[in-house]
N, C-alpha and C positions, 0 to 999 in steps of 0.2 A: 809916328811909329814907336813902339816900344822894343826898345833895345836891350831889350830884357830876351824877348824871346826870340828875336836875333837870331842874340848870343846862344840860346839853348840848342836854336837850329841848326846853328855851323856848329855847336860843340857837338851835335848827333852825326851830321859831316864827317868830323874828324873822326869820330870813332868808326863809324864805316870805311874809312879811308884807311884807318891803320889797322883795322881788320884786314882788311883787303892788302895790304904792305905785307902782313907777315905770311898771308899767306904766296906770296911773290918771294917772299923770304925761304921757306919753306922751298920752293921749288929749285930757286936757288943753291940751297945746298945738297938735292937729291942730284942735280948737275954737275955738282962742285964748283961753282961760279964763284968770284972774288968781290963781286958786286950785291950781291946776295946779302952782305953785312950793312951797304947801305941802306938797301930795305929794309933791315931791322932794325937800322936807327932812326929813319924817319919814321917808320910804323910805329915804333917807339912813344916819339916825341908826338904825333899824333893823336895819341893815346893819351897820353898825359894832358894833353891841354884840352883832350873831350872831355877828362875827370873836372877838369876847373871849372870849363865852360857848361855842359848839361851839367850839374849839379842844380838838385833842388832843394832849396831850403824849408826848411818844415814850416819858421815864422812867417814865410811869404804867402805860406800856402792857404787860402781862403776860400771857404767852401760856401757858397749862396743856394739858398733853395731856390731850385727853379718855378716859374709859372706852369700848372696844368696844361696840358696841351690837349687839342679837341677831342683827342680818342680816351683822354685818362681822365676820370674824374676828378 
């Protein structure tokens, strides 16, 4: 397995996940809730480690032409 793209998939995880946090976060303080700040820490840190994890690097990236396929000449 390549642990390359894993990585990208849990880093794409995390960033839905701390999307999803702040907006938990968000409701949180429309309630006035003291817990509220915790979802914005984890949503936070979530966030931050999708930036590390889904990052693409440009030298990785390798573009091969594909084979024809029966409907394309």
């Amino acid at each position: 397995m390549n642990m390359r793209i894993i990585i990208y998939f849990l880093g794409l995880v995390l960033r839905w996940e701390g999307l999803f946090m702040l907006c938990s976060f968000l409701c949180g303080m429309i309630y006035r809730e003291t817990s509220g700040y915790w979802f914005l820490l984890i949503g936070g840190l979530c966030l931050l480690a999708s930036f590390f994890a889904a990052r693409k690097s440009l030298q990785t990236r390798r573009f091969t032409p594909r084979r024809a396929s029966w409907w394309f000449p």
